[in-house]
N, C-alpha and C positions, 0 to 999 in steps of 0.2 A: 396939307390935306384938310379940307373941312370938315366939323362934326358929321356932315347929314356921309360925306364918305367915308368917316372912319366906322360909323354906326353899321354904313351897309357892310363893308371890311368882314366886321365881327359877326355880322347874320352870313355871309357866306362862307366864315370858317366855322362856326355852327353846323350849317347845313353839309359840312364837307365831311365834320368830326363826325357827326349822325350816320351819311351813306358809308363809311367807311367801316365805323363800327356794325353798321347791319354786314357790311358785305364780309366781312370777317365772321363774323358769327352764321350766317348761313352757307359759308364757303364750307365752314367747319360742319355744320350739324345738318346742315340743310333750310331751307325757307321754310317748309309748311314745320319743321319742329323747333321755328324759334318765336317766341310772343315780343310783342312792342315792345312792352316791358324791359326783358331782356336787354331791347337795343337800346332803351334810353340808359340804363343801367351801364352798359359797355359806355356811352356816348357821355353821360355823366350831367347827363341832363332828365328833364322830367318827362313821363309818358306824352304829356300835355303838349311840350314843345314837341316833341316831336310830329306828333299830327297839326302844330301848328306848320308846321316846312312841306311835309308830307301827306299830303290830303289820306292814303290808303297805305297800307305793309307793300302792296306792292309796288307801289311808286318808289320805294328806297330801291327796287331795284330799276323799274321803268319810267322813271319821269325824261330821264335825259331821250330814251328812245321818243316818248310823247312828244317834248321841245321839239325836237328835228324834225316829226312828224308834221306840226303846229306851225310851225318857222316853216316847214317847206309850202304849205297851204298858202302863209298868209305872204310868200315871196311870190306865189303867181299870181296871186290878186293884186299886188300891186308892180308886178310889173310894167315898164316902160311902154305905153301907146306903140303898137309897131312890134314890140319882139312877140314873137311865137310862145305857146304855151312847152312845149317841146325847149326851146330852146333856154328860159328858163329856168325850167325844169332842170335840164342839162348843167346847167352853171350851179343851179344849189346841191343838187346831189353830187356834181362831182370836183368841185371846189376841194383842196388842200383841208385835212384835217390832223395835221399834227402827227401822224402814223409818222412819217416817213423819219423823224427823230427823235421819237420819244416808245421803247422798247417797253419802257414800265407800261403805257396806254394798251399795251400789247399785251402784256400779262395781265393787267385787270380785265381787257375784254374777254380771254381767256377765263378767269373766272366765272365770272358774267354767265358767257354761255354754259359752262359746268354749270351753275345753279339753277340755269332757266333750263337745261336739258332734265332735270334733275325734278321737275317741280311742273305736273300738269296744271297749277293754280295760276302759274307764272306764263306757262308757255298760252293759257286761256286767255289773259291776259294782254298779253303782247297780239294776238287776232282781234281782241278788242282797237287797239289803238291803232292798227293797219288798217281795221274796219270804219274806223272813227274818221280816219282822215281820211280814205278813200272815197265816202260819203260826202264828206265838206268836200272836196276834188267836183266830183259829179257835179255836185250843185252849185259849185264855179265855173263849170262849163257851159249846163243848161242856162244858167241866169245870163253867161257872155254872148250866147246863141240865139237867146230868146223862145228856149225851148223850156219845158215841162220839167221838173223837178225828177223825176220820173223816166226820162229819156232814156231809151236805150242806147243810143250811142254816147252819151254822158258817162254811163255809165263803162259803157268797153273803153273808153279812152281813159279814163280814171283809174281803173282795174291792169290795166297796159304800163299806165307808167307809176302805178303804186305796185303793179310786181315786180318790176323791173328795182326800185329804190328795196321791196322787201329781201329780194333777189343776191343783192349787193351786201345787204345786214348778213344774210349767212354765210356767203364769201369768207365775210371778214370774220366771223364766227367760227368757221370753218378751220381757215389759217391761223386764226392765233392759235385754237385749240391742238393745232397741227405744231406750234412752234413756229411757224415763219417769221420771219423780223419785220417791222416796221413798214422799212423801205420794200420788200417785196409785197407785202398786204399793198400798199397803198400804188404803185405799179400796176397789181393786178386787177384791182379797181377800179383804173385809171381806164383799162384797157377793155375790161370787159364792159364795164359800165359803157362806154364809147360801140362796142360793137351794138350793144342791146338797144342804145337808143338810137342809134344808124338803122336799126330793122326795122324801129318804129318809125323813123323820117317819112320815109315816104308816105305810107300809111296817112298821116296826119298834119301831109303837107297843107292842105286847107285849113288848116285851122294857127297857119303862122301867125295870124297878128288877131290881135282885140275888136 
């Protein structure tokens, strides 16, 4: 392994020890009653580094939901000449995510949702980031269209398949909190996800290719 990968190695066990130590402490006490501090303290690191990983408190808990967000964005702008915005779409959101054999990813989403049910700063938050990329959405349609930043139908079609991906996040939020295992979370995702963007197909058959 080379310096420049052991070095990253070490920033992402950093970054691991950090989320973990927040998610432990606000599983415990709650989000709004625990300070940075705190988690650097738990993490065994400085306030400093932490907002060095962590841009905001809430990103210890929503960065990974942002990434997905961010990553789903920037997979339909570069999709392949020819494929569909829909279909795309369809392949990022519902692509294999590890549910179906790893029951721990279950129990920490499980908490997950216990803390953001738990915290109107959190669940604020999280409409931010649906709102964030629903935006970029639009304005990758109007700009493939040659339409207005502004467009209303940018906008429904963006709004369409960002509830549909928001839609899925409580699913899964849903069931773990319910206890369901891995493999049926990700089944059911599989299946529902599949009927929602079936309702959408037609809808937005014109707009299959770039």
């Amino acid at each position: 392994m080379t310096e420049l990968g052991l070095r990253e190695r070490k920033k992402q066990q950093t970054r691991s020890r950090i989320r973990d130590a927040a998610i432990r402490l606000f599983a415990e006490r709650g989000f709004d009653q625990v300070r940075v501090a705190e988690v650097a303290r738990e993490a065994e690191v400085s306030e400093a580094t932490v907002f060095n990983y962590f841009a905001s408190k809430e990103d210890l808990v929503h960065d990974g939901m942002a990434d997905f967000a961010d990553g789903l964005v920037e997979a339909l702008r570069l999709r392949p000449a020819g494929e569909s915005l829909l279909s795309a779409f369809r392949t990022y959101v519902l692509r294999p995510h590890g549910l179906a054999e790893d029951d721990r990813a279950v129990a920490r989403i499980a908490t997950v949702a216990r803390i953001v049910g738990d915290s109107p700063t959190l669940r604020a938050r999280e409409r931010q980031v649906f709102d964030r990329a629903t935006r970029a959405l639009a304005e990758l349609i109007a700009t493939e269209n040659n339409t207005r930043a502004d467009d209303v139908e940018s906008w429904v079609i963006a709004n369409a398949l960002m509830g549909v991906n928001r839609a899925l996040k409580e699913l899964v939020h849903s069931q773990a909190l319910a206890g369901h295992s891995g493999k049926r979370i990700a089944q059911d995702v599989l299946a529902q996800g599949r009927r929602a963007l079936d309702i959408l197909d037609e809808g937005l058959a014109r707009y299959r290719t770039v």
